[in-house]
RODO-2510 file (C-alpha; in nm, 4 decimals, decimal comma):
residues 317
     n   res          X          Y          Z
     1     x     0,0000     0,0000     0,0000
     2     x     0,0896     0,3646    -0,0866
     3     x     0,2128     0,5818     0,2211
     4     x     0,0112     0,8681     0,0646
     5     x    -0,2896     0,6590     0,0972
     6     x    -0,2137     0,6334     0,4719
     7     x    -0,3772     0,9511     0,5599
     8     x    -0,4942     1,0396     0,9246
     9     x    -0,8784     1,1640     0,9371
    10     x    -0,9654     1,4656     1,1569
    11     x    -1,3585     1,3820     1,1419
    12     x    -1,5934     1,1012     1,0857
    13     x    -1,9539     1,1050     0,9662
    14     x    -2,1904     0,9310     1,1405
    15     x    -2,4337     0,7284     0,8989
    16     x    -2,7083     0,6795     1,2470
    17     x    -2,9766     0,4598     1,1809
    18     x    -3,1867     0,5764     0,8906
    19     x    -3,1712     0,9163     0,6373
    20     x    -3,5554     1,0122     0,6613
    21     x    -3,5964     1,2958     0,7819
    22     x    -3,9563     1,2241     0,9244
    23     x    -3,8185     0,9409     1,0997
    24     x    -3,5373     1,0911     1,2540
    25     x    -3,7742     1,3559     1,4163
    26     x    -3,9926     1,0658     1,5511
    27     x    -3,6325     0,8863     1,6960
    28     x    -3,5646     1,2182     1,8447
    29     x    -3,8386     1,2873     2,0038
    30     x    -3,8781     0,9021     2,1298
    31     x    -3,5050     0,8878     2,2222
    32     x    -3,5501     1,2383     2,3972
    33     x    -3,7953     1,0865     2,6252
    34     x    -3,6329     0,8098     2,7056
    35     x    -3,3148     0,9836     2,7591
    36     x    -3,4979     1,1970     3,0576
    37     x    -3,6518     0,9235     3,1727
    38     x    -3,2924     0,7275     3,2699
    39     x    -3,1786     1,0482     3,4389
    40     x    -3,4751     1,1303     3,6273
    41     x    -3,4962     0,7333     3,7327
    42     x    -3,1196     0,6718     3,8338
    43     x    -3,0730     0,9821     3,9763
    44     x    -3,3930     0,8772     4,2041
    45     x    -3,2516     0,5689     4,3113
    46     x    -2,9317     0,7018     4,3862
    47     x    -3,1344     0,9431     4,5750
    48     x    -3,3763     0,7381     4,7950
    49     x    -3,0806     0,5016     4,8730
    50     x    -2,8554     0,8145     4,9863
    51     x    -3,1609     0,9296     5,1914
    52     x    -3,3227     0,5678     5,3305
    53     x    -3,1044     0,4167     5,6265
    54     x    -3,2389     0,1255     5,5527
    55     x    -3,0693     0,1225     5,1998
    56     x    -2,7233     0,1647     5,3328
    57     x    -2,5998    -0,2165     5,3006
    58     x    -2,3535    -0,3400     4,9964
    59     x    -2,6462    -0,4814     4,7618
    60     x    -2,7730    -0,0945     4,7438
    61     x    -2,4094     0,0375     4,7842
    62     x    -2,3130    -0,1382     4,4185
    63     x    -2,6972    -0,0187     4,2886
    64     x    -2,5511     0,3659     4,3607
    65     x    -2,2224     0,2655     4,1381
    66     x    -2,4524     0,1050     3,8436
    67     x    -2,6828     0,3567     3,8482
    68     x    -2,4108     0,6114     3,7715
    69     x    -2,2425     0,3904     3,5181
    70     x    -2,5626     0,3454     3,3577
    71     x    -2,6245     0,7422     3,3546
    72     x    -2,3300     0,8419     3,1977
    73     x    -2,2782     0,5449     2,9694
    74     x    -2,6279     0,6520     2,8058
    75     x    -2,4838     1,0488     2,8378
    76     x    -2,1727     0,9125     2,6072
    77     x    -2,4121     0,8414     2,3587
    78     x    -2,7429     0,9563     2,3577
    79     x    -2,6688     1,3572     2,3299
    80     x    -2,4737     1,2937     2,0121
    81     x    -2,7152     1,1021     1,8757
    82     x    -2,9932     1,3521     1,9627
    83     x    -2,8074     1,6472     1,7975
    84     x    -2,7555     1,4106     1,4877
    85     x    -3,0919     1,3514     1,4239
    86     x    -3,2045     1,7421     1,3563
    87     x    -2,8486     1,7737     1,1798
    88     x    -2,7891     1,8010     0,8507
    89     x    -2,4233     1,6701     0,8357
    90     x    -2,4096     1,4521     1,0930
    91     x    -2,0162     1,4721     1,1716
    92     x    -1,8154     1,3825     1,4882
    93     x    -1,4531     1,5362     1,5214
    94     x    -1,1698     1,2617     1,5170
    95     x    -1,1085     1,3421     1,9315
    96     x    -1,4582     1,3376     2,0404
    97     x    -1,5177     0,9892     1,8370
    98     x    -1,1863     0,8430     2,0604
    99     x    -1,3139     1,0014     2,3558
   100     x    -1,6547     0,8677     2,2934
   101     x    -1,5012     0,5190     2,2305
   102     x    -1,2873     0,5604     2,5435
   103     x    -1,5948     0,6237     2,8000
   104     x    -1,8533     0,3724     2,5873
   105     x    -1,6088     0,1015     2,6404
   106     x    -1,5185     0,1547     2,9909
   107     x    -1,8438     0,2219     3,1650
   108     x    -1,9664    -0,1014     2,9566
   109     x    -1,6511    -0,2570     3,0898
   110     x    -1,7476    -0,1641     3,4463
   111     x    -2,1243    -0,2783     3,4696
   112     x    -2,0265    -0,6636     3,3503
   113     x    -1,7839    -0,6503     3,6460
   114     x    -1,9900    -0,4741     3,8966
   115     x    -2,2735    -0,7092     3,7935
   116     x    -2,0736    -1,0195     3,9038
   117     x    -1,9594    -0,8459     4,2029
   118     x    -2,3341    -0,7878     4,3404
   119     x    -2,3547    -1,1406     4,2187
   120     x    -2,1411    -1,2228     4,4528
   121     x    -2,2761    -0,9971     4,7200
   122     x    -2,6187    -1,2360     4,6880
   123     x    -2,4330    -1,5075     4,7412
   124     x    -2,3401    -1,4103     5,0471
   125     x    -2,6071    -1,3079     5,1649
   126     x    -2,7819    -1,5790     5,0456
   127     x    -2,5682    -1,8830     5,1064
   128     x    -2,3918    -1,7557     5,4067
   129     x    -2,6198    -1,4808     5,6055
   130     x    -2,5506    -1,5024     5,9556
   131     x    -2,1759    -1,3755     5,8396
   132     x    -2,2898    -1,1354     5,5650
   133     x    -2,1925    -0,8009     5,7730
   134     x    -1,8749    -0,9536     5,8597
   135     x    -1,7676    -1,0531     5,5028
   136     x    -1,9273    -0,7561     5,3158
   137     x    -1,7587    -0,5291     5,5077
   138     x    -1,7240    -0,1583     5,4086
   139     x    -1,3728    -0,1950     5,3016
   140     x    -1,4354    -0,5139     5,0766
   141     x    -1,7006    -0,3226     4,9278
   142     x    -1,5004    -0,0115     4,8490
   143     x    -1,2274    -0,2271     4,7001
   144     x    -1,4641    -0,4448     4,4540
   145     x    -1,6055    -0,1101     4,3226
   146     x    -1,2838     0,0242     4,2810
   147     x    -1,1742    -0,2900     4,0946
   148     x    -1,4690    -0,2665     3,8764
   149     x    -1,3679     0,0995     3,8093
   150     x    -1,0253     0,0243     3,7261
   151     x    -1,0226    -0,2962     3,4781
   152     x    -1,3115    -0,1163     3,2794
   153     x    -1,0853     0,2202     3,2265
   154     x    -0,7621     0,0117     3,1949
   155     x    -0,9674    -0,2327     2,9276
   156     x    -1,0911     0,0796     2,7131
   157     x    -0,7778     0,2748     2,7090
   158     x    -0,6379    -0,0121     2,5682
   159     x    -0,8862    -0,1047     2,3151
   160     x    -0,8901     0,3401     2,2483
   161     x    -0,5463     0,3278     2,1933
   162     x    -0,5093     0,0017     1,9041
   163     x    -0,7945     0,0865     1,7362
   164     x    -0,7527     0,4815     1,6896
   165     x    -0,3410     0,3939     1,5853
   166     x    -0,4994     0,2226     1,3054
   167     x    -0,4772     0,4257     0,9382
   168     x    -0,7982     0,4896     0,7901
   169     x    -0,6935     0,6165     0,5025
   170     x    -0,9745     0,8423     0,3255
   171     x    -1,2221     0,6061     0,4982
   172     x    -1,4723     0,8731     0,7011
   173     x    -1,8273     0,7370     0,7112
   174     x    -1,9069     0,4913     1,0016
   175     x    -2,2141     0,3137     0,9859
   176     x    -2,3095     0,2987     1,2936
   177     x    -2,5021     0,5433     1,5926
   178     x    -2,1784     0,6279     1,7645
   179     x    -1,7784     0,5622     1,7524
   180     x    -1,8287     0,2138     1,8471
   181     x    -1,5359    -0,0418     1,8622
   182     x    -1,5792    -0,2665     1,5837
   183     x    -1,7337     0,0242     1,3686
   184     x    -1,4285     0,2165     1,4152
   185     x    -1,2007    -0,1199     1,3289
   186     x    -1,4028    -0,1463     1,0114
   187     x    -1,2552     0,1525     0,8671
   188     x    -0,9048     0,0341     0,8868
   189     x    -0,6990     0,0144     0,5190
   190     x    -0,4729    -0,2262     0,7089
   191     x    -0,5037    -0,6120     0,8055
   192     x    -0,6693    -0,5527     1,1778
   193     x    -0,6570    -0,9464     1,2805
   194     x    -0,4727    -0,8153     1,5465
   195     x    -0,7186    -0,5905     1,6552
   196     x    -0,9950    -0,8665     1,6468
   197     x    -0,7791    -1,1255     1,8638
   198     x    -0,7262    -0,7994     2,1294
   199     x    -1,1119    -0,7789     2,1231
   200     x    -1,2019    -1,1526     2,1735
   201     x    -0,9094    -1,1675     2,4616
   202     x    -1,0502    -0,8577     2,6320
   203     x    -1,4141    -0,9839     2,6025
   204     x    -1,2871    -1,3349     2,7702
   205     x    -1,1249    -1,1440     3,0687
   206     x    -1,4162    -0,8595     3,1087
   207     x    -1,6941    -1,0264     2,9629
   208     x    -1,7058    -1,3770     2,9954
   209     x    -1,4882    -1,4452     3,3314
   210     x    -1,7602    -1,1973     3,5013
   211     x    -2,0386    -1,3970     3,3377
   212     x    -1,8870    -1,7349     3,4441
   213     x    -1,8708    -1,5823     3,8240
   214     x    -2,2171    -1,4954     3,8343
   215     x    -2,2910    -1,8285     3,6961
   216     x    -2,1267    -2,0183     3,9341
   217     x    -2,2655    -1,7664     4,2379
   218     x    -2,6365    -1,8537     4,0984
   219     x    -2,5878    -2,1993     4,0555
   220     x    -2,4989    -2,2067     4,4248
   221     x    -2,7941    -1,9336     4,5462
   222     x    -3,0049    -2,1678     4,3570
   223     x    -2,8587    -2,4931     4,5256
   224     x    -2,9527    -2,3196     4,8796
   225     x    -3,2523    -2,2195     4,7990
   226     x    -3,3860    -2,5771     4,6453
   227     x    -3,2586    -2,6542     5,0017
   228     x    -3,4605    -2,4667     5,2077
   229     x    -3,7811    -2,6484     5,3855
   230     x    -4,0225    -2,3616     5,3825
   231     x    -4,2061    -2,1668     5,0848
   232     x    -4,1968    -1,8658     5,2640
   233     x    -3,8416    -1,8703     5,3165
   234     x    -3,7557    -1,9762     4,9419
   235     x    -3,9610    -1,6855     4,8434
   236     x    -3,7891    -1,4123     5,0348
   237     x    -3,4403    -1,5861     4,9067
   238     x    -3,5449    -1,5826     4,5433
   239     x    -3,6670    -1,1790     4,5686
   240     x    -3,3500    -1,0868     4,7382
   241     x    -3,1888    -1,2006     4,3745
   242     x    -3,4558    -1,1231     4,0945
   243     x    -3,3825    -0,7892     4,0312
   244     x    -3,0076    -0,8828     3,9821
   245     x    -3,0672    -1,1787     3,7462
   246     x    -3,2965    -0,9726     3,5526
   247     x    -3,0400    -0,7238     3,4729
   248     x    -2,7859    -1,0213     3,4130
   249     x    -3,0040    -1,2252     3,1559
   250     x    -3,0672    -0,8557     2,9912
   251     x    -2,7083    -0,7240     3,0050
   252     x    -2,4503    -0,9970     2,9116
   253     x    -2,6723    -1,1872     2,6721
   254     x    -2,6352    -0,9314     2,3295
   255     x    -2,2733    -0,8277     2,4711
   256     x    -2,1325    -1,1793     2,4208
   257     x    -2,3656    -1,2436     2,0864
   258     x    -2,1689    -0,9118     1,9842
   259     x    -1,7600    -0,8901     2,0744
   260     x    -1,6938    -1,2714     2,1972
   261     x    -1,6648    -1,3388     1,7529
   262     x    -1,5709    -1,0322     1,6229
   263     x    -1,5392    -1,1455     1,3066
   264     x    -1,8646    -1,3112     1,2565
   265     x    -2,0392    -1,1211     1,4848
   266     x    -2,3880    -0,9359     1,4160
   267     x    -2,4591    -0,7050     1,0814
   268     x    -2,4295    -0,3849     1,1135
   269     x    -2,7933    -0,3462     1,1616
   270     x    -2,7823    -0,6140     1,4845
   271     x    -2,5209    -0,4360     1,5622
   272     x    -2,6430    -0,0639     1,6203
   273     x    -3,0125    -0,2141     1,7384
   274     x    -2,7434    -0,3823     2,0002
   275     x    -2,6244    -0,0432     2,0767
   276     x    -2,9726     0,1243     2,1108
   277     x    -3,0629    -0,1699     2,3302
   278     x    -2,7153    -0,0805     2,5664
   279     x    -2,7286     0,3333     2,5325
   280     x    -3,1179     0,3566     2,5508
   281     x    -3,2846     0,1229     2,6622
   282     x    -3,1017    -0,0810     2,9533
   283     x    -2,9978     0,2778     3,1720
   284     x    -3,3777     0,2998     3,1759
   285     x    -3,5421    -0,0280     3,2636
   286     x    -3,2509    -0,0859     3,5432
   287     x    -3,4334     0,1634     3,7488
   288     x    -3,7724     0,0253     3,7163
   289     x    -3,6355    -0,3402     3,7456
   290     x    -3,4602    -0,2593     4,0782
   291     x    -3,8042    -0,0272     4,1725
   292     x    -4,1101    -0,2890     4,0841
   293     x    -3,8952    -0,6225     4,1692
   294     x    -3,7520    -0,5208     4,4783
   295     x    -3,9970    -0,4858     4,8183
   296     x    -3,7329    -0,2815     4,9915
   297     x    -3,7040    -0,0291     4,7570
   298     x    -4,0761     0,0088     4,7170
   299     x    -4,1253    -0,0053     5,0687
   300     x    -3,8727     0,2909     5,0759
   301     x    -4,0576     0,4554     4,7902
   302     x    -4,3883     0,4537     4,9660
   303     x    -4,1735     0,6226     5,3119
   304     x    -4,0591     0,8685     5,1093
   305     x    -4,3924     0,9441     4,9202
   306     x    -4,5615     0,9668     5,2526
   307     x    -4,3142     1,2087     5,4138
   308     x    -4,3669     1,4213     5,1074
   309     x    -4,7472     1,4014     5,1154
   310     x    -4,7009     1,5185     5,4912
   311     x    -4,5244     1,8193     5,4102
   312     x    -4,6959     1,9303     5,0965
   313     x    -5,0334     1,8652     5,3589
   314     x    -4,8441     2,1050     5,5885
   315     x    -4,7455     2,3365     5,3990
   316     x    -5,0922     2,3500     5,2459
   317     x    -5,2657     2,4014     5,5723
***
């Protein structure tokens, strides 16, 4: 290949998912809502667990963290993709497209861990309660968020790094919703088998060795549970963990259909439906998972309601 050819591009053009103009204004306005609706909800439950004593234990500790990874992992996508839609040249500079890549891929990095860390947490609690407090202490807790903090970042910067070195010659238009990873890798002028073996090692470590822990930690939860005598008390067991295998089946099911085989992965079309799924829709059902699945936090809902029904009574009066 031609050095000349080998030329660096300062801007990309997103291609989004259709060119209609009618339907772009109805994706707006859809994607708008939705949008509002994962900040009002996560920033509600990071709320009523920061204001209910009750809430203060690990399993609502790790909620706070995936709450705000699910906040700003839709906020690293969904505000670009809003402006695109009323935009006529939907373009995306060459250092917002890395940095976009950069947060994407960590904070997606960070849930799958953080989700087999509150897997863990349940097990605990479920398979070993009388010496939950003592194991899920607040300094094991700080140090398995931190963790999940740190191998996301560490994972994206990598993945950032090999895929923006890449030449993309005159190569401009992704077609895709955002500067996702195997978009971007697309583009290349260059051989990138490389590149795909660094993406199927990094989805092993981040994607499928969390999986495989919460696997194992629910195929022991379940074992205990079978094991118990009463209904009642294999009831309350199974709700302490429904919320949490919800978001599991939703969360690591597309993501493993999507990076574990780069190469013959989804079409482009799975693909950014994949990516709506992740940016759109999961930040906003996790809230109302964790809300209408979970009796503690509706019972805390309900407190809170009540104490603001009192004061708006009050203030009335």
């Amino acid at each position: 290949m031609e050095p000349d050819n080998q030329t660096w591009v300062r801007e990309f053009i997103l291609l989004g998912l259709s060119s209609d103009w009618d339907t772009q204004v109805s994706l707006f306005v859809l994607f708008l809502v939705m949008y509002l609706m994962t900040v009002l909800g996560n920033f509600l439950i990071i709320l009523l667990i920061r204001l209910d004593i009750r809430l203060h234990t690990p399993m609502y500790f790790f909620l706070t963290n995936l709450s705000f990874v699910d906040v700003s992992y839709a906020t690293s996508i969904v505000p670009q993709l809003l402006v695109h839609f009323l935009a006529e040249h939907k373009v995306i500079p060459f250092v917002s497209c890395a940095a976009q890549l950069f947060f994407s891929l960590a904070l997606g990095g960070i849930e799958f861990v953080l989700l087999a860390v509150m897997a863990y947490d349940r097990y605990v609690a479920v398979c070993d309660p009388l010496r939950y407090s003592v194991i899920m202490h607040g300094g094991l807790c700080a140090r398995l968020a931190i963790t999940s903090w740190v191998s996301g970042s560490i994972n994206s910067l990598m993945q950032t790094v090999i895929t923006f070195q890449l030449p993309m010659c005159t190569k401009k238009y992704i077609d895709h919703i955002s500067c996702e990873l195997l978009a971007m890798v697309r583009l290349a002028c260059v051989d990138t088998s490389s590149n795909e073996v660094a993406i199927m090692v990094s989805s092993i470590i981040l994607l499928m060795t969390p999986f495989c822990l919460v696997l194992l930690s629910y195929i022991r939860i379940i074992s205990t549970i079978l094991k118990i005598q009463f209904t009642e008390g294999r009831k309350k067991a199974f709700h302490t963990c429904a919320s949490h295998l919800t978001v599991v089946a939703l969360c690591y099911g597309m993501a493993i259909f999507t990076y574990i085989q780069p190469h013959s992965g989804p079409s482009v079309l799975q693909e950014k439906l994949i990516s709506v799924f992740y940016a759109v829709m999961m930040p906003m059902l996790n809230p109302m998972i964790y809300s209408l699945r979970n009796k503690e936090v509706k019972g805390a809902w309900q407190k809170l309601l009540g104490k603001f029904s009192g004061l708006i009574s009050k203030l009335a009066t």
